[in-house]
N, C-alpha and C positions, 0 to 999 in steps of 0.2 A: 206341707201338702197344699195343692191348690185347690183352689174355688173353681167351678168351671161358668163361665155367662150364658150358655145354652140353656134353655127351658123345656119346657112339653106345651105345648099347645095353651095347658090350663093355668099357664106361669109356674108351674111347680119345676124347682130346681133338680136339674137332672144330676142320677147318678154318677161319682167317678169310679164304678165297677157299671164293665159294659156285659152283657150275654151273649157270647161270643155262638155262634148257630151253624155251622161249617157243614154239619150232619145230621140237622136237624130235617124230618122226614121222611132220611133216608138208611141210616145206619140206626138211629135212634127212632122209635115208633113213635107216633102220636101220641100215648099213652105217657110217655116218658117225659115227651117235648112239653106236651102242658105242666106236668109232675114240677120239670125243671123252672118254666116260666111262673107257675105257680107259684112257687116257692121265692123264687127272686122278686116278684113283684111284694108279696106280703113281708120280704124284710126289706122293701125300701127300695129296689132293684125297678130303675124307670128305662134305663137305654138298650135297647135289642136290638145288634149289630148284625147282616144277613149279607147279601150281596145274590143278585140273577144268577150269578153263572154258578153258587155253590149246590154240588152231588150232582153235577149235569156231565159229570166223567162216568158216574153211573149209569147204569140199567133204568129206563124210566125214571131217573133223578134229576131232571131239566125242574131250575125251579122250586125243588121239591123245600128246600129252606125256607123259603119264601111262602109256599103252601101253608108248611105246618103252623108257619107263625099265623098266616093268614085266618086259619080256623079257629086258634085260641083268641086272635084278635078278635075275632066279629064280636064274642062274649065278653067284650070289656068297655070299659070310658076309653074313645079311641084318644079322649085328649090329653089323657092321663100317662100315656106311653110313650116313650122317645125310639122312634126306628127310622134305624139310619139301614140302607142298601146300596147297594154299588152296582154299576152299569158299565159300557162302553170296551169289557176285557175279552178280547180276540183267543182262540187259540196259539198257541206257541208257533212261532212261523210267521205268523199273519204280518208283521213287523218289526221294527228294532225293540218296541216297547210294548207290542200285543197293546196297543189305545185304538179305538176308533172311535172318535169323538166327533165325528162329523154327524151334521142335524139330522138327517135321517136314521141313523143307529140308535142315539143316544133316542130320539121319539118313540123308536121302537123297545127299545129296552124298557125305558119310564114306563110305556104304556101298558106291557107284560109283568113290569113290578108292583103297580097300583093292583092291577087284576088278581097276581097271586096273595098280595097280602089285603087285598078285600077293604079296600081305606081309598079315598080320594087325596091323600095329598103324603108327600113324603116329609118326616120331619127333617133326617139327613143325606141329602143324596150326597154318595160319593163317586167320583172318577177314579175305576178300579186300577187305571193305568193314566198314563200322559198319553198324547199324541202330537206329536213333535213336528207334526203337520200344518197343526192349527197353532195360532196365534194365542199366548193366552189373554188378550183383549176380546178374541172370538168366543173362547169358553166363556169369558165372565159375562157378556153380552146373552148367549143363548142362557146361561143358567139362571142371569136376572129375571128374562122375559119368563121363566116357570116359576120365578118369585112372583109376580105381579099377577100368573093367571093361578095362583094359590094350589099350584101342584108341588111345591117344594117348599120348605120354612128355612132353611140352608143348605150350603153345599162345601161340598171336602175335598180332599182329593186324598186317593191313595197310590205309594210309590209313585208320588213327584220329588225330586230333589227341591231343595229351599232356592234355589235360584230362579226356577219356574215359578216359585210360589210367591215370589218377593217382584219379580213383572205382572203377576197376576193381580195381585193388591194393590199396586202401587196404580195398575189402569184405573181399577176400578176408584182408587179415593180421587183419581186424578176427572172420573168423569162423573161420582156422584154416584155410586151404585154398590150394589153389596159384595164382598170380597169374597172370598176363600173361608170360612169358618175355623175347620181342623183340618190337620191332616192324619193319612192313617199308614205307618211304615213297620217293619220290623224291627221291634226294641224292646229290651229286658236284659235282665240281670246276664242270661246266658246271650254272648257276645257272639253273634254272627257277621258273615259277609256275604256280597252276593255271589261269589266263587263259590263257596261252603255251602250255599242254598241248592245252586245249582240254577240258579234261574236270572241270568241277567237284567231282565226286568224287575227283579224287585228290588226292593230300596230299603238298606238295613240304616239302625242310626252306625255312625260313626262320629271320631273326633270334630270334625268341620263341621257335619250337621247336628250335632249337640249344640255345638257354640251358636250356630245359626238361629236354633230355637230358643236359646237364652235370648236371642236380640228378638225375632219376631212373636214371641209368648204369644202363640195362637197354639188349642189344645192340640195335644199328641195324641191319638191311638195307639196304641201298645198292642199289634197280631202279634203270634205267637210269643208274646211274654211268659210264658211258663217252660220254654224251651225242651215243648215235647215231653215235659217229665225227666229232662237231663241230669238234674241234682241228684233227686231221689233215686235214683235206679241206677246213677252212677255209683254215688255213696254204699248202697248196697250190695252192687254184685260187676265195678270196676268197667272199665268199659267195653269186656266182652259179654255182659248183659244189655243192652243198649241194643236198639233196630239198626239193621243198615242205616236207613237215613237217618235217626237222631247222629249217628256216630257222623256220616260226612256233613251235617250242619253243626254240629256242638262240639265233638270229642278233641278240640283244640286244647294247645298249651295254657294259653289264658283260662279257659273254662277249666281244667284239667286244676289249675293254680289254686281258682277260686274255690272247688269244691275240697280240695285239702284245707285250706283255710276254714273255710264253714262246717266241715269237720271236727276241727279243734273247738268251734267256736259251740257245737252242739254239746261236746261231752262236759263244757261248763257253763250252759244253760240251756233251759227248753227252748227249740225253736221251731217253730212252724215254719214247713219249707212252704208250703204251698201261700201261707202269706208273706212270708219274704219276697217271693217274686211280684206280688201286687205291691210290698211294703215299698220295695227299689222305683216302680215306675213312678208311685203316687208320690215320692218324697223328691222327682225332678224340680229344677228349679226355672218351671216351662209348665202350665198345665197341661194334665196328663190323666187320660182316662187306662184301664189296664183292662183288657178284652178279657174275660173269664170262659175259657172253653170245655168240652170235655160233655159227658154225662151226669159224672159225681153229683148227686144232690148232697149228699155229706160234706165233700169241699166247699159245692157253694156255701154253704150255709154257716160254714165255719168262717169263708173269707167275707163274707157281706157282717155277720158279726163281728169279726176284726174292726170292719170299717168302720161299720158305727159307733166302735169303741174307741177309734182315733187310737189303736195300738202300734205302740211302738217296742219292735223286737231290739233293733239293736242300736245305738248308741252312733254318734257320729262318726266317732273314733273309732268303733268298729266297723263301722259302713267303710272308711277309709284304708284301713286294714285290706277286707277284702278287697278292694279296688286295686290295691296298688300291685302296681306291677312287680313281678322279678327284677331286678337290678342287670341278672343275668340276661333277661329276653331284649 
């Protein structure tokens, strides 16, 4: 498992379990959202991952992620906290990759995200999309200048391919300025694609971009690494228990593969599934943070213990096991 170089503000090293907040103020009450933040902060839990546009499909939910963290925030050391948000994502339509990263957007965005989580500076902005518009010399240029006016401590990107992300760096060491931090895509144990998403903008890993992040080791974000709860609810009740969408992003032959395998592997030892899915991202050979979403304070608390116990469920050779493909497929 990797080390990650990111900090808090106070030098303290930040967690690789992030607080994933999708629904946070909107599905989930205030009441809950502190409950859950509570509890992640006191076992050690420093990074709070949010984004502008999350619950803004809802009813007065513009923002509302952002709110909720904002009110728990006011009551803490804000230097003590790592929160990353994300900016710049369009409705569907808006373009080939829903980005608008042009100065005026992204200033507006910034300046709506500061306001809802009640803090003057972002520790990690991310770019919720690309924008295939702008140059990435142009994005590394405006995101330096909110480095220097101390509204941002780094920045990310999320759903960029590794080829944007590998001109974006290479401007930057080429002019002297800070680069791309992490990036944040869809990866985990449960093996999607952007067909199976349904959303041509978003950027699952795959073969190419695995190998890519073994060469550029700048950290991963791990969204939807728990794969909707695909394990568990398949294992127990097949894949006509499963949602509409879990089943068209998951109910694949590889996943299908893997959850026999992990099958076998349960009735000859205990396994925690819900740390399995952190165990897969954390043990990349790429650091790698694992987004922890959901309500469950019971899971949290079970996975941020896992961490700090440096547990290891399964064995290489079992990690490989379940990896390995059908010979048939």
């Amino acid at each position: 498992m990797n080390k990650l170089s990111l900090k808090c503000a106070d030098g303290t090293a930040v967690s690789p379990i992030a607080l994933g907040t999708l629904y946070f103020g909107s599905r989930i009450s205030q009441e809950n959202c502190d409950a859950l933040l509570d509890a992640f902060f006191a076992l050690g839990g420093r990074q709070i991952d949010t984004a502008r546009s999350y619950a803004d499909w809802l009813p007065g939910g513009e923002s509302a992620s952002e709110r909720a963290i904002g009110r728990w925030l006011s009551r803490r050391n804000r230097e003590q906290v790592f929160v990353g948000t994300k900016g710049g994502l369009k409705p569907r339509g808006y373009n080939t990759t829903r980005g608008d990263l042009s100065q005026e957007n992204m200033e507006k965005d910034l300046q709506k995200s500061l306001e809802a989580l009640q803090t003057d500076y972002i520790d990690l902005y991310w770019l919720h999309r690309d924008d295939i518009q702008k140059t990435p010399g142009e994005v590394v240029e405006m995101m330096n200048e909110w480095i220097r006016q101390g509204k941002i401590r780094y920045y990310g990107v999320s759903n960029w391919k590794t080829e944007r992300i590998r001109e974006a760096n290479a401007y930057a060491a080429a002019h002297g300025l800070c680069g791309i931090s992490a990036s944040q895509i869809q990866y985990g144990f449960g093996a999607c694609t952007t067909n199976s998403w349904g959303d041509s903008t978003v950027v699952c890993m795959d073969e190419r971009e695995y190998r890519e992040y073994q060469k550029l080791q700048i950290p991963v974000y791990a969204y939807s690494a728990q794969a909707e709860g695909y394990f568990p609810i398949y294992l127990k009740g097949g894949s006509e228990a499963l949602s509409d969408s879990t089943r068209q992003k998951y109910d694949t032959n590889i996943n299908r593969e893997r959850a026999e395998k992990l099958r076998q592997l349960c009735e000859i030892k205990d396994i925690s599934l819900s740390w399995l899915m952190a165990e897969y991202v954390l043990r990349s050979p790429f650091p790698a943070v694992f987004i922890l979403g959901g309500s469950n304070e019971k899971r949290l608390r079970e996975i941020m213990e896992y961490e700090s116990n440096h547990v290891r469920q399964l064995t290489d050779e079992e990690w490989d096991y379940l990896m390995r493909k059908n010979e048939k497929q």
